[in-house]
C-alpha positions, 0 to 999 in steps of 0.5 A: 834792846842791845842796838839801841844801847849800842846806837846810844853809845856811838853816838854818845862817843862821837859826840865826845869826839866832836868836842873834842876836836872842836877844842883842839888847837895847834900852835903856830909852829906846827902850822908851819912845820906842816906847811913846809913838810908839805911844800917839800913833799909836793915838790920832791920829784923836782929835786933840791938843786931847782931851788937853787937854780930856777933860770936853769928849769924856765922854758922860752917857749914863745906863745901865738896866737892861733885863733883869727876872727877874720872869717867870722866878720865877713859872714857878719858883713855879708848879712847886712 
């Protein structure tokens, strides 16, 4: 008996809570203010002053290719 009333009464408050939070609505300034909280502290470790210059944090690292299909087209040719 008592684990049924006690089953009862979880479900019973996580069903309160449920609609609860289903009726729950933040305003437009706290989504903004989480927003930028959040940018700021996904980018703490890069510093302050990269905001102010980014030309100083860009890399030129030129990009190759390194892959060739000149091997794989003779074995095609080799076929026919």
């Amino acid at each position: 008996m008592k684990s049924w009333l006690f089953s009862v009464v979880v479900l019973f408050i996580l069903a309160k809570t449920f609609l609860w939070f289903r009726g729950f609505i933040l305003p437009v300034p706290i989504y903004v203010l989480a927003g930028a909280f959040l940018a700021i502290a996904s980018n703490y470790d890069k510093g302050i002053m990269n905001l102010f210059r980014p030309e100083a944090t860009e890399t030129n690292d030129v990009i190759s290719q390194t892959a060739s299909l000149v091997e794989e087209v003779a074995m095609l040719e080799s076929k026919d």
